[in-house]
C-alpha distance (Angstrom), angle and dihedral (degrees) to the residues before:
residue distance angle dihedral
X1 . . .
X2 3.58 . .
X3 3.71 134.1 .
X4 3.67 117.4 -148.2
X5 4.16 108.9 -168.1
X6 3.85 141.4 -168.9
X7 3.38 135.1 -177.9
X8 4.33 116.7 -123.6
X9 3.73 136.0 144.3
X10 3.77 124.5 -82.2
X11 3.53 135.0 3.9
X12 3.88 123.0 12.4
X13 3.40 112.2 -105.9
X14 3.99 121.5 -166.7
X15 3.99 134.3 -165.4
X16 3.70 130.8 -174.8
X17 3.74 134.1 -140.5
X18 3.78 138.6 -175.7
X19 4.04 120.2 174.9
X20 3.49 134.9 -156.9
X21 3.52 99.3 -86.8
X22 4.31 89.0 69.6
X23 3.95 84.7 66.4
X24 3.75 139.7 -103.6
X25 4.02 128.0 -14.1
X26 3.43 91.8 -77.0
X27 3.53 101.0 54.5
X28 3.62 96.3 38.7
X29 4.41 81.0 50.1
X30 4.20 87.3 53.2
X31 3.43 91.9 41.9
X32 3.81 98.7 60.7
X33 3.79 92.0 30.8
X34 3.74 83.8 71.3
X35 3.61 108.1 37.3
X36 4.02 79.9 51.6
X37 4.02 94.4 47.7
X38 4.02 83.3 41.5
X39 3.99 90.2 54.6
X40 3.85 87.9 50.8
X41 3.75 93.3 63.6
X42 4.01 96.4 40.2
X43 3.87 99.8 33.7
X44 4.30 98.6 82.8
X45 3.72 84.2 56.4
X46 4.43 93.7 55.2
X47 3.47 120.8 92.9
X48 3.46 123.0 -127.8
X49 3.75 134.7 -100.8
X50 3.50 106.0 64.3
X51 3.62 152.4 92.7
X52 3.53 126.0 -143.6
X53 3.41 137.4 175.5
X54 3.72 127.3 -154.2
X55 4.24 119.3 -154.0
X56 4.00 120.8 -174.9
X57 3.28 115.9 -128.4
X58 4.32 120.3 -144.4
X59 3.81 84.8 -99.3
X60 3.71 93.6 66.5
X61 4.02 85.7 74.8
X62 3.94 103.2 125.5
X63 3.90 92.6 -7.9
X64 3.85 111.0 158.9
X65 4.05 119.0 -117.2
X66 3.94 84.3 -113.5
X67 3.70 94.1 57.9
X68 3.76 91.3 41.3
X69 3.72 88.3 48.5
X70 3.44 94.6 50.6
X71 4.36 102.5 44.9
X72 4.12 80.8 50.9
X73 4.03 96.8 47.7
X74 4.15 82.6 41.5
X75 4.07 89.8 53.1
X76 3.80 94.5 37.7
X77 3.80 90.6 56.6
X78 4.17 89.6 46.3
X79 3.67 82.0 63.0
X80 3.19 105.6 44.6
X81 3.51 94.5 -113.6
X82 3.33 96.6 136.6
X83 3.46 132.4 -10.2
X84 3.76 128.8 -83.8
C-alpha cells in the first residue's frame, strides 16, 4: 500500500484507491473494503489537518485485515499521523 498525504485545516479526511493492476472488480472491491475497515480502527488515533490518500498495491491480493492493518498503522506513524 501506499499513503499519499497533504496537509489542510480541520478534520482528517481519508480516501481509498485500488487500480487495475490489483486484479478484477472484486479484488479491487476487497481491497478497499479493507483498507477502509482498517482506517476505522486506526483513524480516532490521527491527528487532524491532513489529507491522505491510501492506493493498493498488486500485493494486497488476498492480504489479511491484520496485515493490512498493520502496513497502514506502520505508514501512518512514518508520517506522523499518529504516533507510534
Amino acid at each position: 500500500m501506499v499513503l499519499y498525504v497533504a496537509p489542510r485545516e480541520g478534520q482528517v479526511r481519508a480516501g481509498f484507491i485500488s487500480g487495475r493492476r490489483v486484479g478484477g472488480a472484486v479484488v479491487r472491491n476487497r481491497a478497499r473494503r479493507l483498507m477502509k475497515e482498517a482506517w476505522r480502527s486506526l483513524s480516532p488515533m490521527a491527528t487532524p489537518g491532513f489529507d491522505l490518500v491510501f492506493a493498493a498495491r498488486p500485493e494486497a491480493r488476498g492480504a489479511p485485515l491484520a496485515d493490512v492493518a498493520g502496513e497502514m498503522r506502520e505508514l501512518l506513524a512514518r508520517a506522523r499521523v499518529i504516533g507510534r
